[in-house]
N, C-alpha and C positions, 0 to 999 in steps of 0.2 A: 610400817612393816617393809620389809627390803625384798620384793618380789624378786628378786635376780633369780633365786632358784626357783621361781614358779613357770609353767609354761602357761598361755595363755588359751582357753581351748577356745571362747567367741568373746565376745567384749565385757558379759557379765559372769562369767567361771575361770578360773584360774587355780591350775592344777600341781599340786607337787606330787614329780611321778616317785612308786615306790621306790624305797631306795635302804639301805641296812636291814634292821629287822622290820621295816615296815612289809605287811603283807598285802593291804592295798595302797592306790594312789590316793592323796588328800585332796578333797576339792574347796576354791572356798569361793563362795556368791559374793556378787558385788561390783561398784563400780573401780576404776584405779583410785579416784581419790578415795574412797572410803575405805579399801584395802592401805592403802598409805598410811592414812590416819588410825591405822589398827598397831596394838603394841605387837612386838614381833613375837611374844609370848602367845599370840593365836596358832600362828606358825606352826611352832616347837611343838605346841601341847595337839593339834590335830594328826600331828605325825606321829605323836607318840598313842595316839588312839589307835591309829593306822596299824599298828604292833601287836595287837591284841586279838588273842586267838578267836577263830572261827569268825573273823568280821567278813563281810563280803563285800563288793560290790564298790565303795571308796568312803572315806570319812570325811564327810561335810560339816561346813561350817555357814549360816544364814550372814545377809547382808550385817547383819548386827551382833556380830560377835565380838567376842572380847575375852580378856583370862579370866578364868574361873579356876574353883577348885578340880584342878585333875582334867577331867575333859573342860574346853573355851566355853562360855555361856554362847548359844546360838550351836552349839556342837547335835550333831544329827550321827550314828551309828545304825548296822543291824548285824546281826549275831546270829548264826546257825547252829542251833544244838546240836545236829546232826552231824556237823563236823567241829564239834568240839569247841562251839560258843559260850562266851562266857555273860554273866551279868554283874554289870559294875553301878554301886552305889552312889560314885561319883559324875556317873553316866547321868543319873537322876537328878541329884542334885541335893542340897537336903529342905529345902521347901518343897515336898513329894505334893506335885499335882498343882502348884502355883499356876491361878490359869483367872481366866477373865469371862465372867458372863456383862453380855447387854441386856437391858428392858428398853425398850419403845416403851412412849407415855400416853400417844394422843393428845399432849398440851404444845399448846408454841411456845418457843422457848423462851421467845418475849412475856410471853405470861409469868413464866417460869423465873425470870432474872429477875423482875420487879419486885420480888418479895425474895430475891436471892440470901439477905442475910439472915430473914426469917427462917428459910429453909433449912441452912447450912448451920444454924443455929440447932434446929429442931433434929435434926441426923446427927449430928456431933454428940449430944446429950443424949437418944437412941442407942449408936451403935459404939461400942467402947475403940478406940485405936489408941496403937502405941505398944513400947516393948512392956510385955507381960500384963498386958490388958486382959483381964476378966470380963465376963459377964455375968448375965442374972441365974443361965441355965448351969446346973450342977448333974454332972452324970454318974449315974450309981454304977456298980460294973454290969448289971444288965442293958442297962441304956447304952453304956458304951460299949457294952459288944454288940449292939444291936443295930450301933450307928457304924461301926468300923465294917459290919458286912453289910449293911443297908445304902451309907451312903445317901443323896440325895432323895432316894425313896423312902430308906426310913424317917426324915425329915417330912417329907408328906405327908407318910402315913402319923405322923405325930402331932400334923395340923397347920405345920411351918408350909406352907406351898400349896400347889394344886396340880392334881395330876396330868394337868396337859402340860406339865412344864416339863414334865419327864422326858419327853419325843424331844426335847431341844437340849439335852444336853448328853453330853459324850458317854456311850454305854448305855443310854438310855435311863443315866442317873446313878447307875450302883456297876461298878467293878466286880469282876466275878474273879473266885479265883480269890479271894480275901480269905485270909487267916488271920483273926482276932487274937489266937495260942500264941501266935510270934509278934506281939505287942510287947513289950516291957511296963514292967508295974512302973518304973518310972517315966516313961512315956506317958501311960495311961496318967499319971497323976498331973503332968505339965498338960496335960490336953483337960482334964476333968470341968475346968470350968472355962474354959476359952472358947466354947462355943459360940457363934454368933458375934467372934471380932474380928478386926481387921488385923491387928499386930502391928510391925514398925518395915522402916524400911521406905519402900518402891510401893507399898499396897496405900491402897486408895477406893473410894467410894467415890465415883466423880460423875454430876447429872453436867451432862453435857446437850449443846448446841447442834445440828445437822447441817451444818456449814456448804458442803458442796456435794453433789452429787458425780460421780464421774461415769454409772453405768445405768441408768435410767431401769430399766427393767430389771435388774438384780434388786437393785434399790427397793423396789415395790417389790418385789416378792418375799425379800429382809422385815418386809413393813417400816421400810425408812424415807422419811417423805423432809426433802429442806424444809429448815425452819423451825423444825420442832425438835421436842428435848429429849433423850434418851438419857439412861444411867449404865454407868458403867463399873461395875466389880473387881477387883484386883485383889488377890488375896491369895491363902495355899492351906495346909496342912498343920500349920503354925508350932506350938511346941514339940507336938506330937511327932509331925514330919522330921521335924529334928533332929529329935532324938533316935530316931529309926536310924537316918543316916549317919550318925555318930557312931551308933555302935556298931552298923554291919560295917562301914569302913573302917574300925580299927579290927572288929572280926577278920572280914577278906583280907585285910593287911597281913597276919598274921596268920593266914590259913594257904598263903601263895606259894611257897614255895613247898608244901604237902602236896598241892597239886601242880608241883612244877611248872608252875607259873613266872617269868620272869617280867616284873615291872620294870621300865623305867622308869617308871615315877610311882611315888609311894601312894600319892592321890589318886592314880590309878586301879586301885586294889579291886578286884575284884575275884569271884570263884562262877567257877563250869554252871552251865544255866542245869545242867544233872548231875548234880551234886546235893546233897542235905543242904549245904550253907547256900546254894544257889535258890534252889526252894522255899527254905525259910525267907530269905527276902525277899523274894517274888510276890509270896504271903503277908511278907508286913508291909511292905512299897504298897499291894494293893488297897490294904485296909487302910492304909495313907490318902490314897486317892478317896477313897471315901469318904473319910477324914474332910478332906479338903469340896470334897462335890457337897457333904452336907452344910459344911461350915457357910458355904458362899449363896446356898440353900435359905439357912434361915437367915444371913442378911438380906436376904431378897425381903423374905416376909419381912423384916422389921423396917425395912426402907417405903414396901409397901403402908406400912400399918403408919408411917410420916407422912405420904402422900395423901391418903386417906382423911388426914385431919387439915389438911391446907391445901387439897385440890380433890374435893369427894369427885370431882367427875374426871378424875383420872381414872388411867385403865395400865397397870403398870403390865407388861405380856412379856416373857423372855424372848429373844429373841437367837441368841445362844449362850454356851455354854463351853468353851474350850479351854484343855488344861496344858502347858508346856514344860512339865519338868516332871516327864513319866517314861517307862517302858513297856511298849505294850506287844503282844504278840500278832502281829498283821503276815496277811501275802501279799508277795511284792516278786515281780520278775525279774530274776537274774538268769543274763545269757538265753534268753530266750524260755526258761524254766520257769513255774512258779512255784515258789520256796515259802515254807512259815519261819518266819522271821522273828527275834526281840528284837526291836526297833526303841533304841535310847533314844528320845530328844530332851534337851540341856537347855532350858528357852529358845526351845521351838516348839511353832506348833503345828501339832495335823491338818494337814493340806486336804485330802480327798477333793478329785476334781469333779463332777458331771458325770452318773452312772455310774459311780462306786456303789459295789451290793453294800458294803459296811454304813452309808449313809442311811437317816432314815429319808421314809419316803418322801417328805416337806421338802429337803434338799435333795432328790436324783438329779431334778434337772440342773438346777443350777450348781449345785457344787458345794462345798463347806464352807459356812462363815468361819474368816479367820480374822480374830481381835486384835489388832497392832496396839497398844496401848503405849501413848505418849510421855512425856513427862511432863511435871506439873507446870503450869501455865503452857502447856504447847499443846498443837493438835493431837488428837488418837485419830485411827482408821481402819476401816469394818472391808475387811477382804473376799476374795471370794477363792476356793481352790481350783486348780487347772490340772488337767487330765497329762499335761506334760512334766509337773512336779515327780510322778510316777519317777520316770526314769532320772531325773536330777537328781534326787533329794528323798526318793521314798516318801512322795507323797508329805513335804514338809516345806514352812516357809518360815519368817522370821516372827519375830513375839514382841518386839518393842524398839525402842530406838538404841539402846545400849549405852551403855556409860560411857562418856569421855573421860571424865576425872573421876580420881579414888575421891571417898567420902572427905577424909581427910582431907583434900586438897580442896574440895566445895566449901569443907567450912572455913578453910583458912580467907578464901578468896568473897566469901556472899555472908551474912550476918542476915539470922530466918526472919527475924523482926522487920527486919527494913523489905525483904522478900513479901513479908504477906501485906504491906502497907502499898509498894509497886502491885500486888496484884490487883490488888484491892480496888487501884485507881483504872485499870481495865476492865472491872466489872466482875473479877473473879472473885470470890469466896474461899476462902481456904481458911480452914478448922484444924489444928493439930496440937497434941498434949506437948511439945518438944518443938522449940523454936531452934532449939540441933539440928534436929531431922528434917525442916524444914531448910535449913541450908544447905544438907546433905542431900538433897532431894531436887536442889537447884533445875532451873532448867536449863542451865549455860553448862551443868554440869555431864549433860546428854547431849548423846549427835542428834544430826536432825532429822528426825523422824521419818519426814515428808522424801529426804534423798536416801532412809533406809528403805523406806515404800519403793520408791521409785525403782530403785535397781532390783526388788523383789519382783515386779511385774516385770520389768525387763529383762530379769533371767528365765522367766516363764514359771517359776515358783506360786504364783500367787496373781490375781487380778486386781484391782481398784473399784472397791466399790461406791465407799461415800469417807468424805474429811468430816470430823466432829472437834469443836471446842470447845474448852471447860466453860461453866458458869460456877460452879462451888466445886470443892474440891479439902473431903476429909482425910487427913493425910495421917498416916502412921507414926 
């Protein structure tokens, strides 16, 4: 990326001041080489957010952004109704609520690798991955309007879960504010049996290693201790999310200039957060999140009900629950004011530092776990939120290490075959229906994680809590 237009405000933020119809300044997180290393399409597409009515405060971008549809994936906005904010589906994303829970196991992860292919055998044959993977669960439309407002509660309440898991995940499991009436029958049909999978793509189910500790006392209170194995969730809203995003963005597309809306970019589309068409998506986005909080729900149980049979003296516990491709409605202070806000993040996630009333109580002290999740064969790492994010970022930090290369250009360069036999000889497991997608999923094909971390704590976005490495790793 050609920073020439950017100014630099400290050594991890670097700002393009407003400038045509942008109505605030763009900011974007990170170090110089990792900004360098970014296509200049982050740039364009942050400025062109910047444009968009009722935004406040500046349009951010996390250490790990890249081009995405319409807003950059790692893009962070907030929008004021009250002065004529808008919501954008592209803001979202269309995997609504793609987000990452951990379990803590109580097994050492040596225990755990020793029987790594048995494992990785026994989850792969479990839990279905890949594009258009079903499951065993089929939802009648009571079930599924029962899960689209329920969310990971109604999953409990069905026997998938256990109610302490609730306090550890975002909302406390169920999105309020869902409207099931603004699903589409075809929505609802691509979602009817995909419950309980992973999909294709970045999602993954991966029992990882507790490799390094870097804050001793966050660590223990995470319940994460070196040396032992935790799992990790990756996953979203899967058909269902999709198809939401499909149609409200060829909707808003097509409803912009009614409401004298000027796009620059068509990806952009969006309508007034009070408006009917604003509403309706606010409604199906949520029942999306649901969608996606139950979905990640019942692979919990079914990864549980694997451990069960090959380690009974496991104790699989959530540890959290965070989702980065949502809009939610937070306060957050601007100018000195405190304002309610929709806050887009585009792969990002919620930050809340230390003594956020929104936390629950388990977290005041220390802050939000935030899940960095790596790419295959590379570390992940379990963060903590900072009371400084506040003002950066609205409370937000990065979600994963970000693509370097288009899929495309992964398969041209790694062949998935030769990929899982290299993993294989470092002890990793990897399970995936698509030896494609396993090229495509490369880990040469992502920056490096460890210096997207890095420059997230050193912008004050995020803390350092513990590095984890794969041991198996069921791949989409």
């Amino acid at each position: 990326m050609d920073l020439s237009a950017f100014r630099q405000r400290d050594e991890h933020c670097w700002e393009l001041p407003a400038r045509g119809a942008m109505r605030v300044p763009a900011r974007i997180f990170g170090s110089r080489a990792l900004l360098e290393d970014m296509d200049d399409k982050v740039a364009e597409q942050i400025g062109n957010v910047a444009t968009l009515p009722g935004i406040v405060g500046a349009a951010c971008a996390m250490p790990d952004a890249h081009w995405g549809y319409g807003f950059p994936i790692g893009g962070v906005a907030a929008f004021d109704a009250d002065a004529g904010g808008v919501v954008s589906a592209g803001g979202v994303g269309f995997d609504v609520s793609c987000g990452v829970r951990m379990l803590t196991t109580g097994l050492a992860a040596d225990e755990v690798s020793a029987i790594g292919e048995r494992l990785a055998d026994a989850l792969f044959a479990r839990i279905p991955a890949g594009v258009g993977s079903q499951g065993r669960i089929a939802l009648d439309k009571q079930a599924m309007d029962g899960m689209l407002a329920g969310g990971a509660r109604w999953a409990v309440e069905q026997g998938w879960g256990e109610e302490c898991d609730l306090e550890r995940v975002e909302e406390g499991g169920r999105m309020a504010g869902a409207r099931p009436d603004c699903i589409s029958a075809r929505a609802r049909e691509r979602q009817r049996r995909e419950m309980g999978t992973l999909g294709s793509g970045n999602h993954y189910l991966e029992v990882q290693r507790v490799a390094e500790l870097f804050d001793s006392e966050l660590a223990r209170a995470f319940g994460l201790v070196e040396g032992d194995a935790v799992v990790s969730i990756h996953c979203g809203s899967r058909g269902l999310g999709h198809q939401v995003g499909t149609e409200f963005l060829r909707d808003m597309a097509a409803a912009a200039p009614k409401f004298g809306i000027e796009l620059p970019d068509r990806e952009l589309a969006c309508a007034p957060i009070r408006s009917a068409l604003g509403e309706r998506y606010l409604g199906a986005m949520r029942a999306a999140i649901n969608c996606a909080l139950a979905n990640r729900q019942i692979i919990t149980h079914l990864t549980r009900e694997v451990f069960a049979t090959l380690f009974p003296q496991a104790r699989l516990e959530l540890l959290y629950d965070v989702s980065h491709n949502t809009c939610k409605v937070e306060e957050h202070e601007i100018d000195g004011e405190q304002r309610t806000l929709f806050v887009h993040r585009k792969g990002a996630t919620r930050a809340f530092g230390p003594g956020h009333s929104d936390l629950p109580a388990i977290f005041r002290e220390t802050g939000q776990p935030v899940l960095v999740g790596g790419s295959m064969g590379t570390a992940s790492w379990v963060l903590a939120g900072t009371t400084s994010s506040e003002q950066l970022a609205f409370s937000s930090a990065c979600h994963g290490a970000g693509r370097a290369m288009s899929r495309n250009a992964a398969r041209r360069r790694w062949q998935g075959r030769q990929l899982v036999h290299e993993l294989e000889t470092r002890g990793i497991w990897i399970r995936s229906p698509s030896f494609r997608g396993v090229a495509e999923e490369a880990p040469g094909a992502y920056k490096d994680v460890s210096a997207v971390v890095d420059a997230t704590e050193a912008a004050g976005l995020a803390r350092r809590v513990a590095r984890v490495t794969p041991i198996v790793c069921i791949k989409g």
